[in-house]
Backbone as JSON Lines, residues from 0, in Angstrom:
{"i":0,"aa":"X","n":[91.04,130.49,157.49],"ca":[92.42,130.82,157.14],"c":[93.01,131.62,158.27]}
{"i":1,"aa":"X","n":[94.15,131.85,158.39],"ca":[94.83,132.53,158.97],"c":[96.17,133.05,158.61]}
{"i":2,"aa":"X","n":[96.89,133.93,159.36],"ca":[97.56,134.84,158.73],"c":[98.9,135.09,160.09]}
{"i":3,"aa":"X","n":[100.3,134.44,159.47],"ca":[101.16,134.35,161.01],"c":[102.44,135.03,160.38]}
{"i":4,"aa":"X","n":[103.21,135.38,161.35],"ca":[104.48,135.96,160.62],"c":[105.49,135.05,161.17]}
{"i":5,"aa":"X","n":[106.25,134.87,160.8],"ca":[107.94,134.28,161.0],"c":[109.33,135.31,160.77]}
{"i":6,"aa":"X","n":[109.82,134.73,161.65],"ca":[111.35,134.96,161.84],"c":[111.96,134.35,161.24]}
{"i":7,"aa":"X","n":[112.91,134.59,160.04],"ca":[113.7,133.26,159.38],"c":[114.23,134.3,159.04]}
{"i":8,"aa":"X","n":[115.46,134.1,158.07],"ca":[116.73,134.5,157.31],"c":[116.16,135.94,157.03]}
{"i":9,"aa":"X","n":[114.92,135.86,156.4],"ca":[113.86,136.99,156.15],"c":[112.9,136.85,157.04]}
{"i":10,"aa":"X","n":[112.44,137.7,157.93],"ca":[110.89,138.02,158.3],"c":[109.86,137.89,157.3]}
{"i":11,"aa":"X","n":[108.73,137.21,157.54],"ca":[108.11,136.62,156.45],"c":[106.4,136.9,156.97]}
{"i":12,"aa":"X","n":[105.48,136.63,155.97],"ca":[104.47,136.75,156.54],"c":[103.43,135.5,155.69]}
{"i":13,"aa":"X","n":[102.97,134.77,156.14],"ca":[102.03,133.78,155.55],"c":[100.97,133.51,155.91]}
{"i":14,"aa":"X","n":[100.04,133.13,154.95],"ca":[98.99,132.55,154.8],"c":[98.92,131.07,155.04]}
{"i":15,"aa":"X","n":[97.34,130.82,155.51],"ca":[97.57,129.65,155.85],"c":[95.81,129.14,155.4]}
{"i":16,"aa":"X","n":[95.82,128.15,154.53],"ca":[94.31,128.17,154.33],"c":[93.4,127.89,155.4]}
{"i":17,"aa":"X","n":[92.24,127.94,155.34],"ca":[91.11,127.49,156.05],"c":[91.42,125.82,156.38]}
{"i":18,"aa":"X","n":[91.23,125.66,157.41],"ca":[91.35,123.44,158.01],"c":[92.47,123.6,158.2]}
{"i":19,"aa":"X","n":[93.85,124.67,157.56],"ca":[95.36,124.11,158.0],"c":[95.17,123.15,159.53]}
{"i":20,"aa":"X","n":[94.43,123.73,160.6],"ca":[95.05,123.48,161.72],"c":[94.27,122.31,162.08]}
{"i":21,"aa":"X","n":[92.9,122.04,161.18],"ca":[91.75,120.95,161.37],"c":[92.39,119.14,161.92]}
{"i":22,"aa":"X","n":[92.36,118.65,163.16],"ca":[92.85,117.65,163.18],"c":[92.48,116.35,161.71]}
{"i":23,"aa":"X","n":[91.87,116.22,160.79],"ca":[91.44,115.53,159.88],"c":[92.45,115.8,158.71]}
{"i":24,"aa":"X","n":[92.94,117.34,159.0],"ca":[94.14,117.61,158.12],"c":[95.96,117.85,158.03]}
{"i":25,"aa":"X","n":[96.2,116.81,159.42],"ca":[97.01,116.85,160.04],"c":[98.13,116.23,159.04]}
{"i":26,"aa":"X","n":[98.09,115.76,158.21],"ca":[99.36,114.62,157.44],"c":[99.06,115.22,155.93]}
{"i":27,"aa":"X","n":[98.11,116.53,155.52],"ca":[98.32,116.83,154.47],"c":[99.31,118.07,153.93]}
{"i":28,"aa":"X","n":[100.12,117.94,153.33],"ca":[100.81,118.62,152.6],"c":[99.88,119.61,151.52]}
{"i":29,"aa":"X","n":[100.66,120.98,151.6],"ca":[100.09,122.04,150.8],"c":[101.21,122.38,149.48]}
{"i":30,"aa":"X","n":[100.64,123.01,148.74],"ca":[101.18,123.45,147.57],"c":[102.04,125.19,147.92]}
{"i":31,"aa":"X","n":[102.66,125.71,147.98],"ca":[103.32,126.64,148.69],"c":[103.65,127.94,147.48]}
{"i":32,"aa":"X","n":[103.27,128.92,147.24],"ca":[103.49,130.34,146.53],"c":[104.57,130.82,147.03]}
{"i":33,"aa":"X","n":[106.04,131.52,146.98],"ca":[106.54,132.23,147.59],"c":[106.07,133.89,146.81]}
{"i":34,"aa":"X","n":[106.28,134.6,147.4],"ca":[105.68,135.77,147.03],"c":[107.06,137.28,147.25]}
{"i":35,"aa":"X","n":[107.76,137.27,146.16],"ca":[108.77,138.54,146.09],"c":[108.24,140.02,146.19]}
{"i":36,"aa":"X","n":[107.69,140.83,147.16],"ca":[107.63,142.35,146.89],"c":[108.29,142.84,146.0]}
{"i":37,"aa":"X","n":[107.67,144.59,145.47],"ca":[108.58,145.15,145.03],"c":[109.52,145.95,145.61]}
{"i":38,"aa":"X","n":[110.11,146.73,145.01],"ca":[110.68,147.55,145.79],"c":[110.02,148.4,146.88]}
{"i":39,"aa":"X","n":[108.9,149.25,146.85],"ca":[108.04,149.58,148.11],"c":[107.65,149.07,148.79]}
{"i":40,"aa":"X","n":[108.05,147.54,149.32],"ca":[107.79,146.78,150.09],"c":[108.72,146.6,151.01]}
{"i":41,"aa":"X","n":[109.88,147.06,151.06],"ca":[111.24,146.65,152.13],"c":[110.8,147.48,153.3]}
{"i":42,"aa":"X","n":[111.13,146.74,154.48],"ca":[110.99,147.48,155.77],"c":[111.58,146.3,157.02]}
{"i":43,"aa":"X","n":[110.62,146.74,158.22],"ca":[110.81,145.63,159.07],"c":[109.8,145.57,159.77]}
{"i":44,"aa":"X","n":[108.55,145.44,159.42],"ca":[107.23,144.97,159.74],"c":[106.88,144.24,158.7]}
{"i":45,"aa":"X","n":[106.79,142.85,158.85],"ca":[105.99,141.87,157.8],"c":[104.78,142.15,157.57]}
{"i":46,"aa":"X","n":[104.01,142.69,158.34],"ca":[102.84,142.5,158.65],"c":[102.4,143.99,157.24]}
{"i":47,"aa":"X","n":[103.02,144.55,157.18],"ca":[102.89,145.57,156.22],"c":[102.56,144.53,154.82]}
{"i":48,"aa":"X","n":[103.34,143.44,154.49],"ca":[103.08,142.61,153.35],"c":[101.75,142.3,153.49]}
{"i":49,"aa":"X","n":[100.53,142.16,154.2],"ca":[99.39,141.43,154.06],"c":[98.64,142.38,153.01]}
{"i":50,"aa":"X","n":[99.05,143.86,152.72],"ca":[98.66,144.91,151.69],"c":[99.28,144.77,150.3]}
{"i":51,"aa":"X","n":[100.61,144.49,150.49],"ca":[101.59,144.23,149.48],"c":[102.08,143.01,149.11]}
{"i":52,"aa":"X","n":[100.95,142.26,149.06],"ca":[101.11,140.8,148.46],"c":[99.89,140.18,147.89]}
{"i":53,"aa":"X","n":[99.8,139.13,147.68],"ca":[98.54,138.63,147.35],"c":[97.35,138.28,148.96]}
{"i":54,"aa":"X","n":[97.81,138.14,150.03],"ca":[97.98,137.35,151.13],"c":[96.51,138.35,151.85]}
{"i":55,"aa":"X","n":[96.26,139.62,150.99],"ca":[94.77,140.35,151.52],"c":[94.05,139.71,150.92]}
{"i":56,"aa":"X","n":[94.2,139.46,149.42],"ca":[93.33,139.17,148.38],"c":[92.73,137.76,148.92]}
{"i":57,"aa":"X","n":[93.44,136.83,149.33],"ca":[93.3,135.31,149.8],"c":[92.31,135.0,150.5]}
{"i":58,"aa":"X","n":[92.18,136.8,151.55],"ca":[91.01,136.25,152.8],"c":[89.62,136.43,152.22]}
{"i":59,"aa":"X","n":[89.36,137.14,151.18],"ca":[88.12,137.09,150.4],"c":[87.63,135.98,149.87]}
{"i":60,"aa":"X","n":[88.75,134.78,149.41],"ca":[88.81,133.96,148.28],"c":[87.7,132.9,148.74]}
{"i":61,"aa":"X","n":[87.31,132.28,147.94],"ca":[86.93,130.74,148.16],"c":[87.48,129.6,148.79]}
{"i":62,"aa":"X","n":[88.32,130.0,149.86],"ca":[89.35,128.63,150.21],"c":[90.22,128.47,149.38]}
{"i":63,"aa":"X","n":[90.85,128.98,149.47],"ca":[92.07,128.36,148.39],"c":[92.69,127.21,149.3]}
{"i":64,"aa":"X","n":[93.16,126.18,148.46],"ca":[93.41,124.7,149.16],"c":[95.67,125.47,149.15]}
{"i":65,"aa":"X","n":[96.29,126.32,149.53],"ca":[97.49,126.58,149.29],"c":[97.91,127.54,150.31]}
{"i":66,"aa":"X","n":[99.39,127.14,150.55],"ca":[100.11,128.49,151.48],"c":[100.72,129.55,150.43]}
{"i":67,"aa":"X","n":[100.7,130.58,151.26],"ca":[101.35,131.8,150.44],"c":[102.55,132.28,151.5]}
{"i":68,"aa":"X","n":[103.73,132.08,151.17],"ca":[104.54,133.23,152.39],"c":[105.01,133.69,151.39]}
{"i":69,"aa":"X","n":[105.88,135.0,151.76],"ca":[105.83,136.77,151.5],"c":[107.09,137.18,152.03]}
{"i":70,"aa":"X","n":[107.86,136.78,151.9],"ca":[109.26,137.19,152.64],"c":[109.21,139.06,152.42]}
{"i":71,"aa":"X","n":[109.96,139.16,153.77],"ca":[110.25,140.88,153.65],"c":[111.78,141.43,153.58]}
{"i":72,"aa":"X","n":[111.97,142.5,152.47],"ca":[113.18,142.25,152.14],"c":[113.78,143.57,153.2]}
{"i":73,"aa":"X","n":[114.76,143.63,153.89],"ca":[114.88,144.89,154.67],"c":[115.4,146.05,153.69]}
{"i":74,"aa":"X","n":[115.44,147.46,154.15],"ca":[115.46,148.65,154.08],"c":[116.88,148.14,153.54]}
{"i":75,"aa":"X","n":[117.27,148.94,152.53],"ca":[119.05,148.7,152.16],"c":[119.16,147.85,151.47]}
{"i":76,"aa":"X","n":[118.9,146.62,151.66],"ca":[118.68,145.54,151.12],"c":[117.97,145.47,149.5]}
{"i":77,"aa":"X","n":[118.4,143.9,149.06],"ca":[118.29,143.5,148.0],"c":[117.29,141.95,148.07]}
{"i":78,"aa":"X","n":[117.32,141.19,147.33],"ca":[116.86,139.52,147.53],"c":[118.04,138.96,146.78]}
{"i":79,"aa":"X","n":[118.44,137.89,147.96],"ca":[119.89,137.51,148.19],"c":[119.01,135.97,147.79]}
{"i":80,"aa":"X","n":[119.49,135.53,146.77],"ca":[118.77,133.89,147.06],"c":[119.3,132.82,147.69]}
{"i":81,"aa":"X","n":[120.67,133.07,148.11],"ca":[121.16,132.07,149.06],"c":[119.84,132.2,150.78]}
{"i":82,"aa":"X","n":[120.12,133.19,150.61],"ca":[119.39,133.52,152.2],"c":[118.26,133.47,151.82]}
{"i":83,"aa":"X","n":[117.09,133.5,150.52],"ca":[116.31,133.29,150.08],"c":[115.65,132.09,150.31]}
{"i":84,"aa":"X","n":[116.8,131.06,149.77],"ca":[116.79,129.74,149.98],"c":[116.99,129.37,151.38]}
{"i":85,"aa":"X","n":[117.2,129.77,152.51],"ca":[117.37,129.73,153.85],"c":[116.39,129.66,154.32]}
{"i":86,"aa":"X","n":[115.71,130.75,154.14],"ca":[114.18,131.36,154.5],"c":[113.14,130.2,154.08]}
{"i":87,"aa":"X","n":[112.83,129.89,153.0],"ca":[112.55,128.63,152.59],"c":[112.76,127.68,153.06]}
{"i":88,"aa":"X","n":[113.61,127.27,153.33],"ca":[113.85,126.21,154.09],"c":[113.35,125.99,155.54]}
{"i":89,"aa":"X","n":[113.26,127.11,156.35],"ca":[112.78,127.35,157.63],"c":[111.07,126.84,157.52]}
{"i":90,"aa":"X","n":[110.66,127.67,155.92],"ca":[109.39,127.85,156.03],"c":[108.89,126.64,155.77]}
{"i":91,"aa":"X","n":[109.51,125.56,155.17],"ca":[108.83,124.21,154.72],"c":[109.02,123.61,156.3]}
{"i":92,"aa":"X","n":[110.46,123.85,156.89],"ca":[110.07,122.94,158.11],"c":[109.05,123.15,159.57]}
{"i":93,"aa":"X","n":[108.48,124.73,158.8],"ca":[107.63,125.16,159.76],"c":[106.55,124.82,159.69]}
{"i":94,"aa":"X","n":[105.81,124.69,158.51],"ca":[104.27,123.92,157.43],"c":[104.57,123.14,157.09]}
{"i":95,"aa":"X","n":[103.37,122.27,156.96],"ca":[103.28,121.23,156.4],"c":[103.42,121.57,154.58]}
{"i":96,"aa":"X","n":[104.23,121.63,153.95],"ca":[104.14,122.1,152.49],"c":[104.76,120.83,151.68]}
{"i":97,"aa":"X","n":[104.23,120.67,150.2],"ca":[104.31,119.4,149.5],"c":[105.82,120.24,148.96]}
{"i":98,"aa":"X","n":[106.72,119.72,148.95],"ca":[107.85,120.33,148.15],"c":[108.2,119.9,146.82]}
{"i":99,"aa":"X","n":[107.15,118.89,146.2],"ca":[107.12,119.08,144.84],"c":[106.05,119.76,144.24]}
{"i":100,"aa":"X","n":[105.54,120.8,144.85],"ca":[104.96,121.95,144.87],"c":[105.19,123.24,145.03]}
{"i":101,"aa":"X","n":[106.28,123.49,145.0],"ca":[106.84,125.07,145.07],"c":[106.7,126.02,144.12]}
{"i":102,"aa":"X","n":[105.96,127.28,144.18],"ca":[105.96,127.85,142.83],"c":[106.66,129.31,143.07]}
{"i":103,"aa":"X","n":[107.32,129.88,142.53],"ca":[107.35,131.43,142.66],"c":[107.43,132.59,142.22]}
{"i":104,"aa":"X","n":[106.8,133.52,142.49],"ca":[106.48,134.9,142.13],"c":[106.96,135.73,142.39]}
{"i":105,"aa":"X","n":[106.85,137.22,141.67],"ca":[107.0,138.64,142.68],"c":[106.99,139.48,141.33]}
{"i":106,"aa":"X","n":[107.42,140.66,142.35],"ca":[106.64,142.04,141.13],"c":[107.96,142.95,141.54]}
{"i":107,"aa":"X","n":[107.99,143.18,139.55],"ca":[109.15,144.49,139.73],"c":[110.67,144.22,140.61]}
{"i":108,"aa":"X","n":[111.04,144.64,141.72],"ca":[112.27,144.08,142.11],"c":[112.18,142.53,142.79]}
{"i":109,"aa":"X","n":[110.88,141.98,142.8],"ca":[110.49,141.11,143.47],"c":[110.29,140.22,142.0]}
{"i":110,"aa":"X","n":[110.3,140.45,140.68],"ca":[110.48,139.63,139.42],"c":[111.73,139.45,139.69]}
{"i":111,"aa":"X","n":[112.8,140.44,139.27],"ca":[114.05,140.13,139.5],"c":[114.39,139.24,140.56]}
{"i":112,"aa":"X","n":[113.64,138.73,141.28],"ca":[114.67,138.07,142.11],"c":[114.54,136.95,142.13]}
{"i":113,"aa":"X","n":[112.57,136.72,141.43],"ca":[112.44,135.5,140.86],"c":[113.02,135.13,140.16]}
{"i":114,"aa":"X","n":[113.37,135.63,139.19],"ca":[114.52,135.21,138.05],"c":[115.38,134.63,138.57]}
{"i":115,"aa":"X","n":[116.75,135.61,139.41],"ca":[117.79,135.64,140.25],"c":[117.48,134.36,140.78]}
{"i":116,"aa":"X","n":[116.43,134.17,141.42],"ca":[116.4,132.68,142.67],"c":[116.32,131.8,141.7]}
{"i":117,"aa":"X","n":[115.45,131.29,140.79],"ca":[115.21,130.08,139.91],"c":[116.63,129.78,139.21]}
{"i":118,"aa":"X","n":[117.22,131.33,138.5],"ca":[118.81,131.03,138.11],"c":[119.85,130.11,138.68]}
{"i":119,"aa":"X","n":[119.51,130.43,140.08],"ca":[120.79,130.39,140.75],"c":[120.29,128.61,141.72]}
{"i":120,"aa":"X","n":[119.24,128.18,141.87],"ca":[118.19,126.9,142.08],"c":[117.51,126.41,141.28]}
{"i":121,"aa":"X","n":[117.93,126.03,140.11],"ca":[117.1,125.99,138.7],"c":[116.27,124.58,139.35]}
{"i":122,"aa":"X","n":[116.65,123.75,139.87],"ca":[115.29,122.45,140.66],"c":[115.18,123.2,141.81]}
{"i":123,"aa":"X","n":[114.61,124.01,141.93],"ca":[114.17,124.18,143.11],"c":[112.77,124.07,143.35]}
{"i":124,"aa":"X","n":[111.98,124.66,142.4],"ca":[110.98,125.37,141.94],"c":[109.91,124.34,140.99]}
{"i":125,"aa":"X","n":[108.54,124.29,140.89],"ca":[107.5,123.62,140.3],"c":[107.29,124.21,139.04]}
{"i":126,"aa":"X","n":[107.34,125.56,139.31],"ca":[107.52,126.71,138.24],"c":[107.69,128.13,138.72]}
{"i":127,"aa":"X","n":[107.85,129.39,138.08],"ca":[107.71,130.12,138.58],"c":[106.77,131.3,137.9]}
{"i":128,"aa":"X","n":[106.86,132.18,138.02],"ca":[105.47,133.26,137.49],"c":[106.3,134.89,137.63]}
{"i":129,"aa":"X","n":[107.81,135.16,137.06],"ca":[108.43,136.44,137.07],"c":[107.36,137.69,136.6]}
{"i":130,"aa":"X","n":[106.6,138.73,137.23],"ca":[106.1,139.84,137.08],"c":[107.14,141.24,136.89]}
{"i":131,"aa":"X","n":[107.07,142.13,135.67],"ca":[107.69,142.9,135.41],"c":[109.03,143.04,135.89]}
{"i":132,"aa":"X","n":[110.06,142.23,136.27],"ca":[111.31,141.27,135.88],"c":[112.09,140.97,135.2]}
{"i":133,"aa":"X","n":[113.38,141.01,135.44],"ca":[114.32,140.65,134.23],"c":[115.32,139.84,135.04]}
{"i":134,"aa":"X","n":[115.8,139.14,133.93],"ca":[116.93,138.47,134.7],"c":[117.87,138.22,133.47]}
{"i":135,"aa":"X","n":[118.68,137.15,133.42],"ca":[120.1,136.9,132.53],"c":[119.55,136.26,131.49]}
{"i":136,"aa":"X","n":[119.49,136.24,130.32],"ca":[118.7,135.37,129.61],"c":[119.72,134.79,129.12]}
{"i":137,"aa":"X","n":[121.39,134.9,128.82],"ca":[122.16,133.91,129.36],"c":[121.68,132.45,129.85]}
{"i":138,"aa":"X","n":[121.4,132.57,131.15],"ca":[121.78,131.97,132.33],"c":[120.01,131.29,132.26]}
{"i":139,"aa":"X","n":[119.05,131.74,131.59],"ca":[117.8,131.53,131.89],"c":[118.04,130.14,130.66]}
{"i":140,"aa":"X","n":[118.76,130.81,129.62],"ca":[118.9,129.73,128.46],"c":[119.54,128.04,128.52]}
{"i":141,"aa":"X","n":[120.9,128.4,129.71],"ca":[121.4,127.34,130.42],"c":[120.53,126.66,131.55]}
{"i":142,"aa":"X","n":[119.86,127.32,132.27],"ca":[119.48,126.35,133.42],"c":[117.87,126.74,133.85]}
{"i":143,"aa":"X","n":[116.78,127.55,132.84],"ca":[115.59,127.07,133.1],"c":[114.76,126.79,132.05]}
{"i":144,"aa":"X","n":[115.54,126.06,131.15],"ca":[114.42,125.87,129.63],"c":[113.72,124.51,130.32]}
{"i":145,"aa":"X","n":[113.95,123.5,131.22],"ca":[112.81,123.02,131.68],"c":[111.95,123.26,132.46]}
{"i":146,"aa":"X","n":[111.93,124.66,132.86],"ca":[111.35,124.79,133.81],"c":[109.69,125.84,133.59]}
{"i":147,"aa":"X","n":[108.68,125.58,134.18],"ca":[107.21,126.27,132.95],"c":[107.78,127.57,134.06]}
{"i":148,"aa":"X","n":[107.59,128.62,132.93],"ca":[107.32,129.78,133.15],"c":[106.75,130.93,132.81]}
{"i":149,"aa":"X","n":[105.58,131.3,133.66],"ca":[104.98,132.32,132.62],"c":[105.2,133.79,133.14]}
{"i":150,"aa":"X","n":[105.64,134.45,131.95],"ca":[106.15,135.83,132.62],"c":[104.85,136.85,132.02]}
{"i":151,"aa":"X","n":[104.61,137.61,132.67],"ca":[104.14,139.17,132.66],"c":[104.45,140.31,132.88]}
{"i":152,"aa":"X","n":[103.75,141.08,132.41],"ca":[104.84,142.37,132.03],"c":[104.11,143.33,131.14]}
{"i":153,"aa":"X","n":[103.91,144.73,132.03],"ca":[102.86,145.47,131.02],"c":[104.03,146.28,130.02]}
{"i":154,"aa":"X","n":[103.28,146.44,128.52],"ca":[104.2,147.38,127.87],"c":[104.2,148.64,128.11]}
{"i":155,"aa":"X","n":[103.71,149.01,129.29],"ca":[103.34,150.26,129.74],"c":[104.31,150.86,131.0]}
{"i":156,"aa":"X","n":[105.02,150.31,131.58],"ca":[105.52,150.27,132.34],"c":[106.78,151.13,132.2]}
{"i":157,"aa":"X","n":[106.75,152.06,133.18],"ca":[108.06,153.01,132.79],"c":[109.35,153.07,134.02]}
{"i":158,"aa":"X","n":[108.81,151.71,134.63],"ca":[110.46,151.08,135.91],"c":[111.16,150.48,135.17]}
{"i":159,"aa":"X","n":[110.54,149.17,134.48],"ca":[111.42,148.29,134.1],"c":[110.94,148.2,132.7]}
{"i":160,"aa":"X","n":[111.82,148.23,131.66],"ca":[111.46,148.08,130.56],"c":[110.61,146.74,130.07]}
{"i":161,"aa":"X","n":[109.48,147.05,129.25],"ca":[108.96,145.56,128.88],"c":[109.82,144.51,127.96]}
{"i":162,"aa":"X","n":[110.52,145.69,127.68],"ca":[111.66,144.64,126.36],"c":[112.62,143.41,127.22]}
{"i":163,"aa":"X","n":[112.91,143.83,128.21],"ca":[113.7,142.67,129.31],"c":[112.86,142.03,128.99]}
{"i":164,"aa":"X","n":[111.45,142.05,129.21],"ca":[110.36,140.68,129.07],"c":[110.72,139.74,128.37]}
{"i":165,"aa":"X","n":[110.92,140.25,127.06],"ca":[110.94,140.02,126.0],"c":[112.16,139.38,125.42]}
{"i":166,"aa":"X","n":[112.95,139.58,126.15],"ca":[114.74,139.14,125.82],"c":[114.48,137.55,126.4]}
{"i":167,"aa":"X","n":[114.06,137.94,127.49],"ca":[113.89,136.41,128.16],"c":[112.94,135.34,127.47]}
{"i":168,"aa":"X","n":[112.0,135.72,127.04],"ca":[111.14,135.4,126.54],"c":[111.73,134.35,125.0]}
{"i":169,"aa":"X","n":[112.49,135.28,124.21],"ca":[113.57,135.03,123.02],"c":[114.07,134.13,123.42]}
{"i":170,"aa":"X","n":[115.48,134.32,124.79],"ca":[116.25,133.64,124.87],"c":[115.76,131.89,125.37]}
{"i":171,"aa":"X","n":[114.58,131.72,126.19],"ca":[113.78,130.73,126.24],"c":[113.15,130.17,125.2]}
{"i":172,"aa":"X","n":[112.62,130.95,124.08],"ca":[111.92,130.35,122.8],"c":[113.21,129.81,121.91]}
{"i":173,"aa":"X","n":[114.69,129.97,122.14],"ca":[115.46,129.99,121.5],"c":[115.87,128.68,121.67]}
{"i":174,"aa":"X","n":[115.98,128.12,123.4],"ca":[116.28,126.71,123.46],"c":[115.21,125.78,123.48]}
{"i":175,"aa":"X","n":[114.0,126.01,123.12],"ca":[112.62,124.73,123.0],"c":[112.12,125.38,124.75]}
{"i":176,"aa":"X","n":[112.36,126.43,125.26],"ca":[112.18,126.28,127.12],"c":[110.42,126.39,127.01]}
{"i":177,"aa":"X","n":[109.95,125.76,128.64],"ca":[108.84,125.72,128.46],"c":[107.97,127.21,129.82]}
């Protein structure tokens, strides 16, 4: 595996499995994680994300057959999903990635934005995986009841309330969402 950073809309930092670069694996397409920080994650060193993402955990792993990039959100800043979606875009034409494989994540302000991004790109996405997160359950009710999502969320948590979880959760059980 290996581990590269990019320049795109966001400074980004990704993973790259073991063989990515193997000539035998030259025409295969990967399955792609995007990965939202939380809020203690904004700066302008990507390279700080290889702690604050899944993207340490990976180099232990068994091969995982998947890319992970990690966008970094700057200082001041928020996760903008237009420019979200920018960044993305850079990053598929940079890897080889299957794009009916996109999944995405993040934690705390990095849920929120999963929400925020899938809202606002409801096909964008394979599924996504919002961690302690909230978003519009409105807007989740209109444009992601097809879409699988599994949210988490400790009831312990004293940033973001677990009950947001839970609204979304409603407002998805409310239209058949999966």
């Amino acid at each position: 595996s290996r581990i590269v950073t990019g320049d795109a809309v966001y400074k980004y930092l990704a993973y790259l499995p073991h063989g990515y670069d193997d000539k035998e694996n030259q025409d295969r397409r990967y399955p792609l994680i995007v990965f939202l920080h939380g809020q203690g994650g904004k700066g302008s060193d990507p390279r700080k994300l290889y702690s604050q993402s899944p993207i340490q955990d990976l180099q232990s792993r068994e091969d995982p057959n998947f890319i992970v990039a990690a966008p970094l959100c700057p200082e001041g800043g928020g996760w903008v999903s237009p420019g979200l979606n920018k960044c993305l875009d850079q990053i598929i034409d940079r890897f080889r990635v299957d794009t009916d494989r996109l999944y995405l994540t993040g934690i705390s302000m990095g849920g929120h934005g999963t929400w925020s991004w899938a809202q606002e790109f409801p096909n964008r996405f394979a599924a996504i995986a919002p961690l302690c997160g909230s978003g519009s359950p409105a807007k989740a009710k209109l444009r992601l009841r097809h879409l699988p999502i599994w949210i988490f969320h400790g009831a312990r948590d004293d940033v973001v309330p677990v009950e947001r979880a839970y609204s979304m959760i409603r407002a998805l059980e409310s239209v058949h969402g999966n």
